[in-house]
PABAZA-621903 format. One record per residue (C-alpha): residue number from 1; residue in one letter; x, y, z. Coordinates in steps of 0.05 Angstrom, whole numbers, plus 5000, padded with zeros to 4 digits. Layout:
REM residues N
[NUM, 'a', [X, Y, Z]]
...
REM end
This chain:
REM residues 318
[1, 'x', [4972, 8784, 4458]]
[2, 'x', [4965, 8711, 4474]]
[3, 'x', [5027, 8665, 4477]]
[4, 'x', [5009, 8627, 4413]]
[5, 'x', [5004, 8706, 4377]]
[6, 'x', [5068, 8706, 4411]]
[7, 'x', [5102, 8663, 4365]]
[8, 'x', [5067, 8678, 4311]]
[9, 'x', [5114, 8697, 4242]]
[10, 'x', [5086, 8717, 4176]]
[11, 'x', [5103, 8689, 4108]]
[12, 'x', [5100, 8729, 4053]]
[13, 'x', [5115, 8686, 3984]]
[14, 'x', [5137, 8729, 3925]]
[15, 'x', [5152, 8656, 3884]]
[16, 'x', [5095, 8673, 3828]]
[17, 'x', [5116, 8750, 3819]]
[18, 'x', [5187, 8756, 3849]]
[19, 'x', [5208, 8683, 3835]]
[20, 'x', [5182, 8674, 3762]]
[21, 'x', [5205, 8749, 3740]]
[22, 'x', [5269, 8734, 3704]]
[23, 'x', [5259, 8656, 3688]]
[24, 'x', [5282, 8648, 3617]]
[25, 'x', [5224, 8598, 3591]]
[26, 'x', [5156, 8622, 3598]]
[27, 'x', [5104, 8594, 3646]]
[28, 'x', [5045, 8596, 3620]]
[29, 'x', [4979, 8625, 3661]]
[30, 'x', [4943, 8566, 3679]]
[31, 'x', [5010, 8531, 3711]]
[32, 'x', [5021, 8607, 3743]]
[33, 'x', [4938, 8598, 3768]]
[34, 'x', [4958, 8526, 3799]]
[35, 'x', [5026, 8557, 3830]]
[36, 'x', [4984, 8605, 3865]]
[37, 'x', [4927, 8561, 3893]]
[38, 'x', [4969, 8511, 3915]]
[39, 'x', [5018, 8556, 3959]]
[40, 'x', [4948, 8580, 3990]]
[41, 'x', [4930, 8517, 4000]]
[42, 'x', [4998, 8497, 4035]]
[43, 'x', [4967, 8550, 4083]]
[44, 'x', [4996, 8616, 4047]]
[45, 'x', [4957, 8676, 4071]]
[46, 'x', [4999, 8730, 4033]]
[47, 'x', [5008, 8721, 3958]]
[48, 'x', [5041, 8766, 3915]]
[49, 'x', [5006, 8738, 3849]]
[50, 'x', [5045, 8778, 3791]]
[51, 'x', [5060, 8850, 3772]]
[52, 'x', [5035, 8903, 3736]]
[53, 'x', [5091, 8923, 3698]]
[54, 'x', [5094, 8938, 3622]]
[55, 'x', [5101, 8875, 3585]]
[56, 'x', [5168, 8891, 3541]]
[57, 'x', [5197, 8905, 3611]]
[58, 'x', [5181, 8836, 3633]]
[59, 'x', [5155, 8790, 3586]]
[60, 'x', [5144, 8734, 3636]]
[61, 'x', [5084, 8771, 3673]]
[62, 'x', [5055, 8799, 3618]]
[63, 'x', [4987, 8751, 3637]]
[64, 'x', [4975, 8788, 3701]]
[65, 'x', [4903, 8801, 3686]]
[66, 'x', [4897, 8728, 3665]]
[67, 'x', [4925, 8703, 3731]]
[68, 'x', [4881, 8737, 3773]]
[69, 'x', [4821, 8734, 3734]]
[70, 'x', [4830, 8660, 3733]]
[71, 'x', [4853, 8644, 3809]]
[72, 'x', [4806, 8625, 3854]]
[73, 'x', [4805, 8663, 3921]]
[74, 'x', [4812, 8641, 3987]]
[75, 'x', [4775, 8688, 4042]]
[76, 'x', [4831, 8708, 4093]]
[77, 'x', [4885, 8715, 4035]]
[78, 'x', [4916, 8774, 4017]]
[79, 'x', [4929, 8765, 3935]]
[80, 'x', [4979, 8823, 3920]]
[81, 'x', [5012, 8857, 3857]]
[82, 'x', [5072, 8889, 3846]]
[83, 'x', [5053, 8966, 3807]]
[84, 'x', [5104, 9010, 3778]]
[85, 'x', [5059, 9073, 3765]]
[86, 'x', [4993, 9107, 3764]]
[87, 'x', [4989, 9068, 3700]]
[88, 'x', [5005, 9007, 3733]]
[89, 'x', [4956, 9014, 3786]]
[90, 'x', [4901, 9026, 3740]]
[91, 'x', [4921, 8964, 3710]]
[92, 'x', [4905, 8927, 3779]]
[93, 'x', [4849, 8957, 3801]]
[94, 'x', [4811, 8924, 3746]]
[95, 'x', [4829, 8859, 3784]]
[96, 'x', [4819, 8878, 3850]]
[97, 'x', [4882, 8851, 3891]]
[98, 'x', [4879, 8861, 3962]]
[99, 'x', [4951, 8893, 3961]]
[100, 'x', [4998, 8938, 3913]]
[101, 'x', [5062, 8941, 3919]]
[102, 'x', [5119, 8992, 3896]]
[103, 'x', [5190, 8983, 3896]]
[104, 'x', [5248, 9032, 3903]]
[105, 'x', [5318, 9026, 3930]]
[106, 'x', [5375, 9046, 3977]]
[107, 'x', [5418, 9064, 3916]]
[108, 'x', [5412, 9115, 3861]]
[109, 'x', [5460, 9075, 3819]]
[110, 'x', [5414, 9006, 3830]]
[111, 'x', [5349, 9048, 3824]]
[112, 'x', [5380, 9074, 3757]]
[113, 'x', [5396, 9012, 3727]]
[114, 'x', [5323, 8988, 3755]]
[115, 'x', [5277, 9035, 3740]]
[116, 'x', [5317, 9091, 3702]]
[117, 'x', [5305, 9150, 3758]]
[118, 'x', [5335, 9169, 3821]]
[119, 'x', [5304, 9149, 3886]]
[120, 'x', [5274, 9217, 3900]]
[121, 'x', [5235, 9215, 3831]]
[122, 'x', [5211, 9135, 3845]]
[123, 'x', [5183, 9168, 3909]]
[124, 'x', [5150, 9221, 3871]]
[125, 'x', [5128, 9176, 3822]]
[126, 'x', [5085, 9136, 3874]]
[127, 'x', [5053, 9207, 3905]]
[128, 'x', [4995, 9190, 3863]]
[129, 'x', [4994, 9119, 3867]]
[130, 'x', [4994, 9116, 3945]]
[131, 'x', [4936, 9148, 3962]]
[132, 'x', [4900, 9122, 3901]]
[133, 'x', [4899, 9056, 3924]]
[134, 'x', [4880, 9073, 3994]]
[135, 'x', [4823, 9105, 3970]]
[136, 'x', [4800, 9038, 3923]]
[137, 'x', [4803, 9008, 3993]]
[138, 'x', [4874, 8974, 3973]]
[139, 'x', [4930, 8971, 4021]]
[140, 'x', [4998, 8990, 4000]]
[141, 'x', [5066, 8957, 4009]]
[142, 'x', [5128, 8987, 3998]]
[143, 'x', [5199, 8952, 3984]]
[144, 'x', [5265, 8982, 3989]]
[145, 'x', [5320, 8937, 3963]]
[146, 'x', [5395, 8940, 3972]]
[147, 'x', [5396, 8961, 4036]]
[148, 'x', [5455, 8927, 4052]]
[149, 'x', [5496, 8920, 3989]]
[150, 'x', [5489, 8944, 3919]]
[151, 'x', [5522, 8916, 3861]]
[152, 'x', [5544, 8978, 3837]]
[153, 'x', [5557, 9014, 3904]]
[154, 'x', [5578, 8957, 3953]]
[155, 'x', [5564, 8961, 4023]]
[156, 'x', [5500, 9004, 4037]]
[157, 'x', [5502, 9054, 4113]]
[158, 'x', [5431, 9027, 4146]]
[159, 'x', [5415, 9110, 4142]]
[160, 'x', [5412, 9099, 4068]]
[161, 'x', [5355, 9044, 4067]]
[162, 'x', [5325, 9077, 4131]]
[163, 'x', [5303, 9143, 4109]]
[164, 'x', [5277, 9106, 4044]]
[165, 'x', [5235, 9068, 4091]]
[166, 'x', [5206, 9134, 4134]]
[167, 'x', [5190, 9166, 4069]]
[168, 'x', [5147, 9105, 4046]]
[169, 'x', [5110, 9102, 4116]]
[170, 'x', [5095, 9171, 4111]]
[171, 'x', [5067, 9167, 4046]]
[172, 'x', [5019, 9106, 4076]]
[173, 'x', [5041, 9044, 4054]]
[174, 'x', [5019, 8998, 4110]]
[175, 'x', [5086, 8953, 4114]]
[176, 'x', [5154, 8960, 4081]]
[177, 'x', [5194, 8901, 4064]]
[178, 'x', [5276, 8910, 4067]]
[179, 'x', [5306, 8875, 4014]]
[180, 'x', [5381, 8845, 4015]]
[181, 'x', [5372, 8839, 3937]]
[182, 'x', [5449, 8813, 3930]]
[183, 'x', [5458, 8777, 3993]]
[184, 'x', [5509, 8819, 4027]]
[185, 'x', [5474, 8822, 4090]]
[186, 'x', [5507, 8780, 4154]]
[187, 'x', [5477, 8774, 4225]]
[188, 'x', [5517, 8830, 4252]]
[189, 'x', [5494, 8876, 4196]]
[190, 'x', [5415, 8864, 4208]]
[191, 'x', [5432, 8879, 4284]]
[192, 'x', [5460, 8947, 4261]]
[193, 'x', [5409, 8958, 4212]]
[194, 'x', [5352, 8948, 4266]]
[195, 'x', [5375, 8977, 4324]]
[196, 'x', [5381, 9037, 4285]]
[197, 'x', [5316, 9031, 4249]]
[198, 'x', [5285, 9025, 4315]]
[199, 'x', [5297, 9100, 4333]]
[200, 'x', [5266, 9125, 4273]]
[201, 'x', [5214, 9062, 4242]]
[202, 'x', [5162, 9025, 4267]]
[203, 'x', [5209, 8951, 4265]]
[204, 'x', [5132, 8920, 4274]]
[205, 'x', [5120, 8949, 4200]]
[206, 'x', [5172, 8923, 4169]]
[207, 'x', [5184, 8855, 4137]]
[208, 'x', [5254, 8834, 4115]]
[209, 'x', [5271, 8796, 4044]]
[210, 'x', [5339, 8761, 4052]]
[211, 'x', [5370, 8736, 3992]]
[212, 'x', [5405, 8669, 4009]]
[213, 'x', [5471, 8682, 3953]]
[214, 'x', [5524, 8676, 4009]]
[215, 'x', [5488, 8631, 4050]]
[216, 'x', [5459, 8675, 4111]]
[217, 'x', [5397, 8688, 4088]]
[218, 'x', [5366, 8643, 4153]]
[219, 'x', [5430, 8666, 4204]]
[220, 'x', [5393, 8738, 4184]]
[221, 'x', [5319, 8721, 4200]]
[222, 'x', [5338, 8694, 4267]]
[223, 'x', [5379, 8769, 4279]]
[224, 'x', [5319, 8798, 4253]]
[225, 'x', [5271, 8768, 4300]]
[226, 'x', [5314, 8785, 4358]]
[227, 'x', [5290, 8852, 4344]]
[228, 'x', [5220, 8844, 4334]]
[229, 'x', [5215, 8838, 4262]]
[230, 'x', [5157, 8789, 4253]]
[231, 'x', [5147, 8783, 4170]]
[232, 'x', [5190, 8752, 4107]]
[233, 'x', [5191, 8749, 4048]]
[234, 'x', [5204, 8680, 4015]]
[235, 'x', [5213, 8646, 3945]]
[236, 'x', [5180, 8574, 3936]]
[237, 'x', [5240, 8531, 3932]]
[238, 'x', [5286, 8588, 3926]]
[239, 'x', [5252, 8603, 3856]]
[240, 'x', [5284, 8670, 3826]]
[241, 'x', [5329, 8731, 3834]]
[242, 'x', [5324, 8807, 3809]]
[243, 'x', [5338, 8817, 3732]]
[244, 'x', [5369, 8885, 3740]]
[245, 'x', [5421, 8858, 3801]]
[246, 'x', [5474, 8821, 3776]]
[247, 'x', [5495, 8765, 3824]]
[248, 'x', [5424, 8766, 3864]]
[249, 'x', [5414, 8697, 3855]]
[250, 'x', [5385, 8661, 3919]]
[251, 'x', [5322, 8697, 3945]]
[252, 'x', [5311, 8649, 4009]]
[253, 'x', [5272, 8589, 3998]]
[254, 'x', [5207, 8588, 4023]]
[255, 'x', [5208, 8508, 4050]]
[256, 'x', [5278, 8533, 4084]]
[257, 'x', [5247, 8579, 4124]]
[258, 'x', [5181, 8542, 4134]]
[259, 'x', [5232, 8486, 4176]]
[260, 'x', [5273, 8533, 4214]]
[261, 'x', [5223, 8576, 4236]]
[262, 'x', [5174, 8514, 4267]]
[263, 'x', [5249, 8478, 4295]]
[264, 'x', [5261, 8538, 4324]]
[265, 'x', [5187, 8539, 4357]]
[266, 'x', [5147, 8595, 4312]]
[267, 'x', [5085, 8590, 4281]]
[268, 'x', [5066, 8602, 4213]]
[269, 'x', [5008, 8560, 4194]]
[270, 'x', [5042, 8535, 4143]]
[271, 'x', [5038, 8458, 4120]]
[272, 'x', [5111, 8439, 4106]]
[273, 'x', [5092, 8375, 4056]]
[274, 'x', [5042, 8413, 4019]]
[275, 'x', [5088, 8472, 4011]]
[276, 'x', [5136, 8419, 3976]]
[277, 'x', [5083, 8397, 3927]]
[278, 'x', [5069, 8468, 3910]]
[279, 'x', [5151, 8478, 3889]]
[280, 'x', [5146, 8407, 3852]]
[281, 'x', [5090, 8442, 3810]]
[282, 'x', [5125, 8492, 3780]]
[283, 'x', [5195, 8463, 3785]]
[284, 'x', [5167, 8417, 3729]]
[285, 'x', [5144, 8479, 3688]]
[286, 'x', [5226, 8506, 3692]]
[287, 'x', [5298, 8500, 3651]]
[288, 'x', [5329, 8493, 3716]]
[289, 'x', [5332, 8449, 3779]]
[290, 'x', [5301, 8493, 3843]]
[291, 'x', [5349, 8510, 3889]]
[292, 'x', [5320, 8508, 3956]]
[293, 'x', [5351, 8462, 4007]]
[294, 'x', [5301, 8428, 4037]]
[295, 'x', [5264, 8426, 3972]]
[296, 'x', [5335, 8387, 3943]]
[297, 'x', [5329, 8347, 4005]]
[298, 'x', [5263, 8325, 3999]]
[299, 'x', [5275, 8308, 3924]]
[300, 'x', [5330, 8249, 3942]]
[301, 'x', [5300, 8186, 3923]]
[302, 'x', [5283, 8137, 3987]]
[303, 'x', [5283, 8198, 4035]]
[304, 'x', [5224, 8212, 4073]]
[305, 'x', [5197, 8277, 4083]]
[306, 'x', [5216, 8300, 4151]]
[307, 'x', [5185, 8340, 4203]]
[308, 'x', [5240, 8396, 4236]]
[309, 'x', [5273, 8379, 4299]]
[310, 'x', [5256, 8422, 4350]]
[311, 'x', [5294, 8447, 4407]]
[312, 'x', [5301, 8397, 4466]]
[313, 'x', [5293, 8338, 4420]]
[314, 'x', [5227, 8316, 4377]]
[315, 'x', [5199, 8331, 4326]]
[316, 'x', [5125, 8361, 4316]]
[317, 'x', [5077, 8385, 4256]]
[318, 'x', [5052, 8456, 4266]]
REM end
């Protein structure tokens, strides 16, 4: 591995699926099909485009197919969907995303509320889907949220989200994010969580989605890289939260990250200024200011945009 691999962090926005989920006025498809195509353009290479969920569950991506029958693809990007079932998948495979995702938890109590199963059914639930994607020549992602808090639990043992984790690997999803859906999560708990991980889970598998409601969602991806962990998940100026989570608010801004990983000297290919104009496109399509920080930052009038200092002074566009 060269130096420059070296330093090398992967971005994985969830701001068109994960973001727009529970926004309360509708975007429509072709400002979802501009969302998209400018976060590749910003220099996105992992997309998670929409979901394949039934459309009373969430009304807000019930144009999947549109979207990505309308996008236009980049080579080198992997355009993902989120599937809830064998149903689901067959749903996708009509548009032929370069990913699936499925989603359990750490909690039976959050999985309930979620999905309306334990976590050993949602596991048997995807024994199907799995290998049925592998075999359309789709990879599979897995996530497991509230690994370290639950709103109906509290605190979460790393064992919990852990052996949720090993199940999904040995089932063959390629990667498995680990989701702080509520924000619980400090610096000291992702050290716990990953060095015990590391005994039992390949830590260069897994990506880690930090919810910023407390405000450590960026103290927790520089723990997390201290252990190897190389891939996050990130909103487009902090767009959305989980519907079935009360008080998970915050998923980490995408711009926020973008600047503290290239001040803290990692790559990510990412263009900071265009990754603003892609948060300014949908922010205008919203009820709601966006709540990233450096998004807010940028947006204050007579402020230029600025590059991240880096360590040892200077500042430098990666």
């Amino acid at each position: 591995m060269s130096a420059a691999q070296a330093r090398q962090v992967r971005v994985v926005e969830v701001g068109p699926r994960d973001g727009l989920q529970n926004e309360r006025v509708f975007v429509d498809t072709d400002a979802k099909v501009r969302f998209v195509e400018t976060l590749v353009a910003a220099g996105l290479r992992d997309v998670e485009v929409s979901s394949f969920v039934h459309p009373k569950a969430v009304p807000q991506l019930a144009d999947a197919e549109e979207v990505f029958a309308t996008i236009r693809r980049v080579p080198g990007v992997r355009y993902s969907a989120l599937v809830p079932n064998l149903r689901g998948l067959e749903r996708a495979l009509d548009c032929r995303p370069d990913e699936v995702a499925v989603f359990t938890g750490a909690t039976d109590s959050f999985v309930g509320k979620n999905i309306r199963m334990t976590i050993a059914e949602s596991l048997e639930r995807f024994r199907p889907v799995i290998p049925a994607a592998v075999e359309a020549g789709i990879t599979v992602r897995g996530y497991v949220s509230t690994a370290f808090g639950c709103p109906y639990e509290g605190a979460v043992r790393p064992e919990q989200g852990i052996s949720v984790a090993e199940r999904l690997f040995e089932m063959g999803c390629r990667e498995v994010s680990i989701g702080d859906t509520i924000g619980m999560g400090t610096p000291g708990a992702v050290h716990d969580w990953l060095r015990a991980a590391a005994q039992r889970l390949p830590v260069e598998r897994l990506a880690m989605h930090f919810h910023d409601t407390r405000g450590q969602a960026l103290a927790n991806v520089l723990a997390a890289l201290e252990h190897g962990v190389r891939v996050f998940d990130a909103s487009a100026g902090g767009l959305g939260g989980c519907p079935y989570a009360p008080g998970a608010s915050g998923n980490l801004a995408t711009e926020d990250l973008v600047y503290c990983l290239h001040g803290s000297g990692w790559e990510t290919g990412i263009d900071l200024s265009k990754l603003v104009q892609a948060s300014r496109a949908i922010a205008g399509q919203l009820d709601h200011i966006l709540p990233g920080r450096y998004f807010q930052a940028e947006r204050v009038r007579g402020v230029p945009e600025l590059e991240p200092v880096r360590a040892g002074g200077g500042t430098g566009r990666t």
